[in-house]
py3Dmol code that shows the C-alpha trace and the ligand (Angstrom):
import py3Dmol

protein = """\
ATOM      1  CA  UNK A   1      64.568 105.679 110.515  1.00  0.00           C
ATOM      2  CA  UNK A   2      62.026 108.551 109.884  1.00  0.00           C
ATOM      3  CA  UNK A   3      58.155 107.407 109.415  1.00  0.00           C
ATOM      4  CA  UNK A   4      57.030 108.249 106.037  1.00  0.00           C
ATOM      5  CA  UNK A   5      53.861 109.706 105.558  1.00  0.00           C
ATOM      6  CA  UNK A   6      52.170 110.026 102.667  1.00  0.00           C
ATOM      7  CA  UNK A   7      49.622 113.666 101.989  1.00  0.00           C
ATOM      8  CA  UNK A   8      46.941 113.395  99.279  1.00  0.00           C
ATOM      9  CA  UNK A   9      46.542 116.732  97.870  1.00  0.00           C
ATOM     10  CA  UNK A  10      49.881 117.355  99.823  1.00  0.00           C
ATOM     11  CA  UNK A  11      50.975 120.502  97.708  1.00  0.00           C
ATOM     12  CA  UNK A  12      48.085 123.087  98.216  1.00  0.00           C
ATOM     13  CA  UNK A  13      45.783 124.783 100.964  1.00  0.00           C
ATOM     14  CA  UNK A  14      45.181 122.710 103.896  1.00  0.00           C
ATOM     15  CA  UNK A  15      47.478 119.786 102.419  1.00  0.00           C
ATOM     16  CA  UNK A  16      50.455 121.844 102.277  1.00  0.00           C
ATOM     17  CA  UNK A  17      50.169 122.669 105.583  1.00  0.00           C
ATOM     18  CA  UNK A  18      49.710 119.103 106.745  1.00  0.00           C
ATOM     19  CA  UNK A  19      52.953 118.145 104.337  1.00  0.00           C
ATOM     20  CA  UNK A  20      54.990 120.970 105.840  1.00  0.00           C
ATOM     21  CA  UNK A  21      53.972 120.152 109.732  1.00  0.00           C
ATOM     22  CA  UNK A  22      55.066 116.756 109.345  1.00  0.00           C
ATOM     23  CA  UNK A  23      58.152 117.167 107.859  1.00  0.00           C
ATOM     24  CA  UNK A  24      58.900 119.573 111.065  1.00  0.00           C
ATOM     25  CA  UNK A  25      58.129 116.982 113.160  1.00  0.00           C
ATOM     26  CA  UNK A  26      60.385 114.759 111.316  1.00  0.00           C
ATOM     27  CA  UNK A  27      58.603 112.486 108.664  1.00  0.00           C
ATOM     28  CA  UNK A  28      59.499 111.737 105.685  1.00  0.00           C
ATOM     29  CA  UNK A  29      56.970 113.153 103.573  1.00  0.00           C
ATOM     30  CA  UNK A  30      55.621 112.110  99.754  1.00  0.00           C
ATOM     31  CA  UNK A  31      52.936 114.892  98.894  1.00  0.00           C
ATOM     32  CA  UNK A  32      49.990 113.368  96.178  1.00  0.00           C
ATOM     33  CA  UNK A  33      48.545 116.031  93.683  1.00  0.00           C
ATOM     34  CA  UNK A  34      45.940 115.592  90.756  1.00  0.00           C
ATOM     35  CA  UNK A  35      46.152 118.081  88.720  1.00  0.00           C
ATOM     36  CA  UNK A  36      47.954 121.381  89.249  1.00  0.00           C
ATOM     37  CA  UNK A  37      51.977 120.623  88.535  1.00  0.00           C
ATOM     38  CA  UNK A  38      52.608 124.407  88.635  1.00  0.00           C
ATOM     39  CA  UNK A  39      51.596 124.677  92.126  1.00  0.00           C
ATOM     40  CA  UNK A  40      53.368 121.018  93.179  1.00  0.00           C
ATOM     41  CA  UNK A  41      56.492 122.143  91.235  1.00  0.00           C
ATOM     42  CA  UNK A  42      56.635 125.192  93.444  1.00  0.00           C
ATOM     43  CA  UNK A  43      56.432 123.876  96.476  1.00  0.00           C
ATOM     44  CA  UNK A  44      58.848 121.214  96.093  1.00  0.00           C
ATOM     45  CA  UNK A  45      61.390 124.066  95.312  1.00  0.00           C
ATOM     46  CA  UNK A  46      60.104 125.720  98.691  1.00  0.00           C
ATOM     47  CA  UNK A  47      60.128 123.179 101.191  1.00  0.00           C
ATOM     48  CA  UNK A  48      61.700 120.623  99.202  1.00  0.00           C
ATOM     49  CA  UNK A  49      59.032 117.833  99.832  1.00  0.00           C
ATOM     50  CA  UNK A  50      59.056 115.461  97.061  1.00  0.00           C
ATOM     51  CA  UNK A  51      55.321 115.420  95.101  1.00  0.00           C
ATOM     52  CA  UNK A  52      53.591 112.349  93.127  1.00  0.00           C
ATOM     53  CA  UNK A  53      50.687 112.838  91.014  1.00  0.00           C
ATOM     54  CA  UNK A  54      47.799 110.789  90.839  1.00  0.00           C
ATOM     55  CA  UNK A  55      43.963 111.285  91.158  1.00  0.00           C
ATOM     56  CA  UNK A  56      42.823 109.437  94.295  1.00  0.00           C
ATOM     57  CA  UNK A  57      39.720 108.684  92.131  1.00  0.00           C
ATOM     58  CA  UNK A  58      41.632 105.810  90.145  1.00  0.00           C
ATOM     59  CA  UNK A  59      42.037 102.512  92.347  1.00  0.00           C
ATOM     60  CA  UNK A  60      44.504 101.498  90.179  1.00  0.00           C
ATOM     61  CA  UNK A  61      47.059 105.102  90.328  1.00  0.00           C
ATOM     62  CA  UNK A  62      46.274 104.759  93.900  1.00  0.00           C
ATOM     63  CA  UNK A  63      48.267 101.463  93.898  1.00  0.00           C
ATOM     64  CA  UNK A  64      50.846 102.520  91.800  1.00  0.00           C
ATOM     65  CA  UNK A  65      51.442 105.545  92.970  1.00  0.00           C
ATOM     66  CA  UNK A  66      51.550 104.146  96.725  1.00  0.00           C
ATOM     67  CA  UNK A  67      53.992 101.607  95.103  1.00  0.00           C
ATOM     68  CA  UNK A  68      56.203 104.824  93.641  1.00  0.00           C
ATOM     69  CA  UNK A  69      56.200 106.196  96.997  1.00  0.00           C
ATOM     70  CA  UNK A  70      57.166 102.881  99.025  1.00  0.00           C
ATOM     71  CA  UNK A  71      59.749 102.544  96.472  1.00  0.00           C
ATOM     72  CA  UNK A  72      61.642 105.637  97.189  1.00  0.00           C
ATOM     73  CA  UNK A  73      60.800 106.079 100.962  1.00  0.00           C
ATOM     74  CA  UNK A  74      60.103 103.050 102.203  1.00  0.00           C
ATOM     75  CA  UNK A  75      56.570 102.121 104.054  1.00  0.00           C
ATOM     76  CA  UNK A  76      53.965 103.916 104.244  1.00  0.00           C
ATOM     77  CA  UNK A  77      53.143 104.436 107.968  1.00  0.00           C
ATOM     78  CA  UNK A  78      51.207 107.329 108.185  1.00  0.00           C
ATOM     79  CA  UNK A  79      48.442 108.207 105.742  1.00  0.00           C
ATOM     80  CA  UNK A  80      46.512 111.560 105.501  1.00  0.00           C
ATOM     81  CA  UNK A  81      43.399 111.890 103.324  1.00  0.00           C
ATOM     82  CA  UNK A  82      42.938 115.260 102.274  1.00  0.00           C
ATOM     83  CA  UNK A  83      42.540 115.263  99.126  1.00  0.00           C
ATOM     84  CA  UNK A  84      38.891 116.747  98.909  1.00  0.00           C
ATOM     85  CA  UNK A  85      37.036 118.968  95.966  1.00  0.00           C
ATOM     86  CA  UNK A  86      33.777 120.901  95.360  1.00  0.00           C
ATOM     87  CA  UNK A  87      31.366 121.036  93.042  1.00  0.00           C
ATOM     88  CA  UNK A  88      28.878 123.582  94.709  1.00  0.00           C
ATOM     89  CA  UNK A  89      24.876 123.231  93.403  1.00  0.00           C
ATOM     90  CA  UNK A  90      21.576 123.637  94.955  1.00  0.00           C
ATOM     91  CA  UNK A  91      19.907 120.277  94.768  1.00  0.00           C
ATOM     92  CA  UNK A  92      17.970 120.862  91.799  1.00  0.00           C
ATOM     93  CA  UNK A  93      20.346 122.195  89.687  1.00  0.00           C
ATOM     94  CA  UNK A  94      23.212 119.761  90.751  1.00  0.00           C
ATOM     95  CA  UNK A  95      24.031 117.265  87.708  1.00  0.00           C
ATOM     96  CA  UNK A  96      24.428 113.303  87.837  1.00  0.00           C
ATOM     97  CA  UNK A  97      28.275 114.244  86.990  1.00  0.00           C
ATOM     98  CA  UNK A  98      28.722 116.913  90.335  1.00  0.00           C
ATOM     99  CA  UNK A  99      27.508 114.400  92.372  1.00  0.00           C
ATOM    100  CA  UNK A 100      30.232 111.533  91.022  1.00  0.00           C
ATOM    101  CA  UNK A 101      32.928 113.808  91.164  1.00  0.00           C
ATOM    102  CA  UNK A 102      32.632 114.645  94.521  1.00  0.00           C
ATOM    103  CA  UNK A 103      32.167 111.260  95.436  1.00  0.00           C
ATOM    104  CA  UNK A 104      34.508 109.644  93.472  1.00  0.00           C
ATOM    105  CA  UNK A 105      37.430 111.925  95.003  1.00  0.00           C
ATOM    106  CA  UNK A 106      36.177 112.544  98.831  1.00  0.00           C
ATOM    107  CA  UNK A 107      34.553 109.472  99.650  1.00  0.00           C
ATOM    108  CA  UNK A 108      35.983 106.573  97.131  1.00  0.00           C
ATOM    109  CA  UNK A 109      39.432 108.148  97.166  1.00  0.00           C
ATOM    110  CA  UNK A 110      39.552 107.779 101.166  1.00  0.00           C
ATOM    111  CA  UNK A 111      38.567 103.896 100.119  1.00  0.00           C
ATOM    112  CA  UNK A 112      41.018 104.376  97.233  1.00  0.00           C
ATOM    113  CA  UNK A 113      43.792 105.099  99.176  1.00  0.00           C
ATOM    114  CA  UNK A 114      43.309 103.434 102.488  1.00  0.00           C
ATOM    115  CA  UNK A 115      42.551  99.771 101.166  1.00  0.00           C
ATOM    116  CA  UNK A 116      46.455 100.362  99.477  1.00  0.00           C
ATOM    117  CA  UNK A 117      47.864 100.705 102.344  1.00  0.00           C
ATOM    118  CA  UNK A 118      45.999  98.879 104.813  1.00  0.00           C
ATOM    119  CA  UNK A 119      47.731  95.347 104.135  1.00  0.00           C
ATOM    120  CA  UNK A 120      51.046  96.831 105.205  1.00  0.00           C
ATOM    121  CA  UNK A 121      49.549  98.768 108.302  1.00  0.00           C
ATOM    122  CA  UNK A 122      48.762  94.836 109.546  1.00  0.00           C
ATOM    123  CA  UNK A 123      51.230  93.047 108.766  1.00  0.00           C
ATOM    124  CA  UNK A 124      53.889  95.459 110.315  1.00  0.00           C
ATOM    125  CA  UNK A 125      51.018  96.039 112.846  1.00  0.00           C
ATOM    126  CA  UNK A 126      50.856 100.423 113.064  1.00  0.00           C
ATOM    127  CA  UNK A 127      49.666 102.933 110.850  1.00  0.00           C
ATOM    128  CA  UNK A 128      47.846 106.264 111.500  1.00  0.00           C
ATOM    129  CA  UNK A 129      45.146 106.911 109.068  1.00  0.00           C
ATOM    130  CA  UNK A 130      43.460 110.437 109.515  1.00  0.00           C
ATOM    131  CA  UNK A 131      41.098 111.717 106.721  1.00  0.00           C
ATOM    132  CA  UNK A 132      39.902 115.140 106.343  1.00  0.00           C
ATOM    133  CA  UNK A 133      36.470 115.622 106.737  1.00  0.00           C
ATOM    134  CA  UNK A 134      34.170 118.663 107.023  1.00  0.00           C
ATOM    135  CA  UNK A 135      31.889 120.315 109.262  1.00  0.00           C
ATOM    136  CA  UNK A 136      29.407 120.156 106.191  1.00  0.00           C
ATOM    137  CA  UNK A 137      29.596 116.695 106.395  1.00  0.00           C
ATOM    138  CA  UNK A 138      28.549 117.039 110.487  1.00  0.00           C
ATOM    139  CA  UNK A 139      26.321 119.797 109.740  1.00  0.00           C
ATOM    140  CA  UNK A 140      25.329 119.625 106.550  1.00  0.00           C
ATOM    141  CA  UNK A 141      25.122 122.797 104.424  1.00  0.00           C
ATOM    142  CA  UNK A 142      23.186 123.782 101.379  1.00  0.00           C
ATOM    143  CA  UNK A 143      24.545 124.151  98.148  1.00  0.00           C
ATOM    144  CA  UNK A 144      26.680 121.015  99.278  1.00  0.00           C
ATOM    145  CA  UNK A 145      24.350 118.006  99.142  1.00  0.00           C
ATOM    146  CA  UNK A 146      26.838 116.044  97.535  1.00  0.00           C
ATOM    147  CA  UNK A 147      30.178 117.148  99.378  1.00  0.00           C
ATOM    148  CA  UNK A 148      28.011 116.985 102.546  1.00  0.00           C
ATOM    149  CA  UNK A 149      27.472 113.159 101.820  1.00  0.00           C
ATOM    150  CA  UNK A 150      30.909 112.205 100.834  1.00  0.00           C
ATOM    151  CA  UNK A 151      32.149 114.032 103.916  1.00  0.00           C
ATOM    152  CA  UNK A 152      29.357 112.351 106.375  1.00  0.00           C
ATOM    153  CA  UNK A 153      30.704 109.509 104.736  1.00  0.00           C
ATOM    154  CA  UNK A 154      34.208 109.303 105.688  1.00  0.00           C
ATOM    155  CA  UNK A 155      33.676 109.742 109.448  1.00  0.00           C
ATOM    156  CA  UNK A 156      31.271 106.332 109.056  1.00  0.00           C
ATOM    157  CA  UNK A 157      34.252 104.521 107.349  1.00  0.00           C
ATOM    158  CA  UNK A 158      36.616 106.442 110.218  1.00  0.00           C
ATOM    159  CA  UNK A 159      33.947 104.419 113.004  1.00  0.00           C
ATOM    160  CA  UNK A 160      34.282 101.016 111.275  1.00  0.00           C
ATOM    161  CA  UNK A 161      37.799 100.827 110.526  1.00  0.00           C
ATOM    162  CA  UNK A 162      38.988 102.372 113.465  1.00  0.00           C
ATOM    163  CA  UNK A 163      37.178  98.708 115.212  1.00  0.00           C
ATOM    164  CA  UNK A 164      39.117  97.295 112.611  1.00  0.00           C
ATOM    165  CA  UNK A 165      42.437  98.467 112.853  1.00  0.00           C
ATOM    166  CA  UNK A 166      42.463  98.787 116.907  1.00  0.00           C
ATOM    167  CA  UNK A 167      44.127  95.015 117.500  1.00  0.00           C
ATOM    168  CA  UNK A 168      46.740  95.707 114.593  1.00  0.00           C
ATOM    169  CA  UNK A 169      48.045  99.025 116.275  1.00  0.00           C
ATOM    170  CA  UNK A 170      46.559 100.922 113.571  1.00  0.00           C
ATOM    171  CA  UNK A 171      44.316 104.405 114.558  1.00  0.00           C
ATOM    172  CA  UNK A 172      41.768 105.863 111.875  1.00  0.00           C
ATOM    173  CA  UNK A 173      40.089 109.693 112.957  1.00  0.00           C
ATOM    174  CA  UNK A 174      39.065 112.444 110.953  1.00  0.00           C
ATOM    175  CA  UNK A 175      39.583 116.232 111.393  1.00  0.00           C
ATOM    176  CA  UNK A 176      36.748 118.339 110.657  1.00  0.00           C
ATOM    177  CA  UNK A 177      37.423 121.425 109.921  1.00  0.00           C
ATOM    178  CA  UNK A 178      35.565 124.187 109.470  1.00  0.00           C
ATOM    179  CA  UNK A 179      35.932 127.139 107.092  1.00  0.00           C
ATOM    180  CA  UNK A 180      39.550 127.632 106.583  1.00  0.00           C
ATOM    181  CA  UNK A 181      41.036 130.317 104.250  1.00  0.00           C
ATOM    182  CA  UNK A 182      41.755 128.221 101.770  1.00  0.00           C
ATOM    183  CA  UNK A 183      41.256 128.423  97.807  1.00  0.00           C
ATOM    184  CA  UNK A 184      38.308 126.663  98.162  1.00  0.00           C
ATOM    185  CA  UNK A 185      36.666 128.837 100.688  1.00  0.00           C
ATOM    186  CA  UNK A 186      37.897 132.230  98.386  1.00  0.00           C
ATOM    187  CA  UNK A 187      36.000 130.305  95.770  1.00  0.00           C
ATOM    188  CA  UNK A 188      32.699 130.384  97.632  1.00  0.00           C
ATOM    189  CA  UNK A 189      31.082 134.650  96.542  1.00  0.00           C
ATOM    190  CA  UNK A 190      31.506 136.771  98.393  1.00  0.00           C
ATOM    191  CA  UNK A 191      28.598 137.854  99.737  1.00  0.00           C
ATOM    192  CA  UNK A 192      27.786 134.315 100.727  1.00  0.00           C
ATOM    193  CA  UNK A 193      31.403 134.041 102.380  1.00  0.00           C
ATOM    194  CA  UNK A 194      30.861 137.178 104.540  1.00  0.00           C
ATOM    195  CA  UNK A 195      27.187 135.544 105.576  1.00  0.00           C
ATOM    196  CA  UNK A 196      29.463 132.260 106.838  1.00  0.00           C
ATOM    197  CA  UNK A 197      31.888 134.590 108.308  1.00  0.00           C
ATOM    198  CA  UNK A 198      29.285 136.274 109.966  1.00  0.00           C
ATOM    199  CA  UNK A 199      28.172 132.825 111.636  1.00  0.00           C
ATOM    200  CA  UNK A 200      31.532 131.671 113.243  1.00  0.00           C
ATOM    201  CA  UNK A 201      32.297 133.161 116.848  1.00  0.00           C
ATOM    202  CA  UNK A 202      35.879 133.375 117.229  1.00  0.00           C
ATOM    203  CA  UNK A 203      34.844 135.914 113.937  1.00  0.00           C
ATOM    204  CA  UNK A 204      37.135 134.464 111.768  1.00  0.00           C
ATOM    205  CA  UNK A 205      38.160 131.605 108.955  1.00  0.00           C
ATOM    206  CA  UNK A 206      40.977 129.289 110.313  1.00  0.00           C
ATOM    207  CA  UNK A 207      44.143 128.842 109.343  1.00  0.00           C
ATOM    208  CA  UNK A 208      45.503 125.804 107.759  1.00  0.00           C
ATOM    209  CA  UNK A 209      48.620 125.433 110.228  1.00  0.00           C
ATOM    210  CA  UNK A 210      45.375 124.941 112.701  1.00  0.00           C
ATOM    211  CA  UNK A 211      44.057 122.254 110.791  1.00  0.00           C
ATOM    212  CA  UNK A 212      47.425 120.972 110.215  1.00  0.00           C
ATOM    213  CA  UNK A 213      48.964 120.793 114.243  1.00  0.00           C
ATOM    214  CA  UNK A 214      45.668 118.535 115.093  1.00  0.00           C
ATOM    215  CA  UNK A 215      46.866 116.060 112.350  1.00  0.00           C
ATOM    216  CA  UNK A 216      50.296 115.780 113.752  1.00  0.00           C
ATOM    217  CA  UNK A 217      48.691 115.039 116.960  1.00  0.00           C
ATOM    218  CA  UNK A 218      47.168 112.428 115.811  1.00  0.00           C
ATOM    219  CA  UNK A 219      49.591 110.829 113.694  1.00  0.00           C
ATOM    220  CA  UNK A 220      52.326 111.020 116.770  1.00  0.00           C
ATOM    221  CA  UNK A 221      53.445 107.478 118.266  1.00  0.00           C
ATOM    222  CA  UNK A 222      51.727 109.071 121.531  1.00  0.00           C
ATOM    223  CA  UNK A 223      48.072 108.906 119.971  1.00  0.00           C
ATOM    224  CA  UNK A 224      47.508 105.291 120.127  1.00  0.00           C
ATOM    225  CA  UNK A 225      44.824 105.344 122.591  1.00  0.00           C
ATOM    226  CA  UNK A 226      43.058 107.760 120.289  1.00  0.00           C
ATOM    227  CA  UNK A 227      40.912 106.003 117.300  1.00  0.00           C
ATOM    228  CA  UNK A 228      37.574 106.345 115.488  1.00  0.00           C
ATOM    229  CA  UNK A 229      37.679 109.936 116.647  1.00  0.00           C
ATOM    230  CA  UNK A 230      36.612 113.477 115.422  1.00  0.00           C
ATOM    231  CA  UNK A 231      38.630 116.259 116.230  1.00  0.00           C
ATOM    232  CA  UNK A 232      36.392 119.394 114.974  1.00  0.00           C
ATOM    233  CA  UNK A 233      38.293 122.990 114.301  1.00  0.00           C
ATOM    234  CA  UNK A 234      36.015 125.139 113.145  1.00  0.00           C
ATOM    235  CA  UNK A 235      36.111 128.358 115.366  1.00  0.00           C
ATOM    236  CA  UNK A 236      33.177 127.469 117.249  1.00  0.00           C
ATOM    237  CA  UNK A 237      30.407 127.391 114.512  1.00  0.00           C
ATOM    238  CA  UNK A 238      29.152 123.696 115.162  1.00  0.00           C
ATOM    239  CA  UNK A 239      29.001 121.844 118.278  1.00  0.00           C
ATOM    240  CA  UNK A 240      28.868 117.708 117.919  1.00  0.00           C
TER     241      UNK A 240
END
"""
ligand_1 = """\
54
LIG
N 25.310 130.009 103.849
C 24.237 130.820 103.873
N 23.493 131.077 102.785
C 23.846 130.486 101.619
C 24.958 129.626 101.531
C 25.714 129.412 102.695
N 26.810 128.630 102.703
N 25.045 129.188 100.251
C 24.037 129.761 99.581
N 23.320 130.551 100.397
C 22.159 131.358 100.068
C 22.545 132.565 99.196
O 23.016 133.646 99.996
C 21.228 132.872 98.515
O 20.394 133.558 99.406
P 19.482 134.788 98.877
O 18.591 134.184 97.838
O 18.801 135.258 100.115
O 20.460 135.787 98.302
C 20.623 131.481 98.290
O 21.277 130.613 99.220
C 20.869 130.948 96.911
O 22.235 131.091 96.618
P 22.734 131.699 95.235
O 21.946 132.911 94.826
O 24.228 131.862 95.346
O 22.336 130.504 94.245
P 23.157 129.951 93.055
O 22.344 128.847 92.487
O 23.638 131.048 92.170
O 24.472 129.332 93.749
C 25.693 127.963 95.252
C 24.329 128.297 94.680
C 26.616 127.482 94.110
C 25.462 126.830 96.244
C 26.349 129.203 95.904
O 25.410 129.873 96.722
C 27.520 128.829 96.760
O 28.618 128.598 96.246
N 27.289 128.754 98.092
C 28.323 128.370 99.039
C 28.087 126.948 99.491
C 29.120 126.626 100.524
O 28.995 126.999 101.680
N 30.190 125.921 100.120
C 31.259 125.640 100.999
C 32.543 125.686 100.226
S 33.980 125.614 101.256
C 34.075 124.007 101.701
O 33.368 123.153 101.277
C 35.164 123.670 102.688
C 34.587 123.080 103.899
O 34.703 121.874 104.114
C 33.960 123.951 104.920
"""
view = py3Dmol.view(width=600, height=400)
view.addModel(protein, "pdb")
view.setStyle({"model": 0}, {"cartoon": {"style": "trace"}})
view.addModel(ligand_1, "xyz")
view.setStyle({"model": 1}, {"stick": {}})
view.zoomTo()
view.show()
């Protein structure tokens, strides 16, 4: 029987990629979008990964849309957070709502999602938890006070539940990556992108199949030895 493995923000950008290089490697894959059924419905038809949608920002759709996805593929074993948004501000013009939203989605959805599935990791003692991260939230980066702190914030809660999960075979690490050409990155201007270019040495963004074969590294059975870690992919532009 095929793990399952469950994608937040499965359909698009660095998500799709993740969806895509676990179904090669032969999960079973549900793929969780918020908001953009266009872009899910169009990638079920390509690689015919089934798609839920929820916003990881609602405890409650978490757990029924977890339940959805146990329902028609069984456990969930394997559980990637990358669902992740911006809201890009300098500090003094960034509003009470920017800050919530990125919280709410890249720090509380990780929570969201995680604390769903946890009881299940245990009791069947493995699961492979990986979140997404960011080297803005190693690095931080201006403009990005709140993503910076949502993103510094998952690879604390990677730390401490990795020391939880160790005796009930479950791993938690984070990818960071760096800037990957991604919508989100294309959304940055452009003379700002070509300054962040301009500051990576391999002289390039990153791909999201190169964000994607690190998380099926982690996820494999082989990886067990492997928790509370950061794997960073970001062309060389920040050293930990
Ligand atoms: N690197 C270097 N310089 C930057 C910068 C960056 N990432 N972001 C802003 N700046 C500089 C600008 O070039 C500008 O400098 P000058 O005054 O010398 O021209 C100065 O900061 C102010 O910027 P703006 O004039 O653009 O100010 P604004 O208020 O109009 O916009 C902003 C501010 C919305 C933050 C905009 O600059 C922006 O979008 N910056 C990009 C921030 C960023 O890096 N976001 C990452 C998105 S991708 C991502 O998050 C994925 C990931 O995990 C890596």
């Amino acid at each position: 029987m095929p793990r399952t493995a469950l994608v937040t923000g499965g359909s698009r950008g660095i998500g799709a990629a993740i969806s895509v290089a676990l179904k090669n490697a032969g999960y079973q894959i549900a793929a969780n979008y918020a908001g953009n059924d266009e872009a899910a419905k169009t990638f079920t038809d390509e690689t015919g990964i089934a798609t839920y949608k929820w916003s990881v920002a609602d405890y409650d759709a978490c757990k029924a849309g977890i339940a959805a996805v146990e329902a028609d593929l069984g456990p969930v074993e394997v559980l990637v957070n990358n669902a992740g948004i911006t809201r890009d501000a300098m500090f003094h013009r960034m509003t009470p709502e920017q800050w919530r939203e990125v919280i709410d989605t890249n720090l509380t959805g990780v929570f969201n999602m995680t604390h769903n599935v946890w009881p299940g990791m245990r009791e069947r003692k493995f699961g492979r938890v990986v979140t997404i991260s960011s080297i803005n939230g190693q690095k931080g980066q201006m403009g990005q006070a709140n993503y910076s702190a949502a993103k510094a914030g998952d690879l604390g809660f990677t730390k401490a539940l990795a020391q939880e999960g160790a005796k009930a075979g479950i791993t938690v690490n984070a990818v960071c990556p760096g800037y990957i050409g991604t919508d989100m990155v294309m959304a940055v201007p452009e003379k700002v992108r070509e300054g962040i270019i301009a500051q990576i040495p391999v002289g390039r963004l990153g791909e999201p199949d190169e964000i994607a074969r690190c998380v099926a590294f982690l996820v494999s059975d082989e990886a067990g030895f492997i928790t509370g870690s950061t794997i960073s992919a970001n062309g060389g532009q920040f050293f930990v």
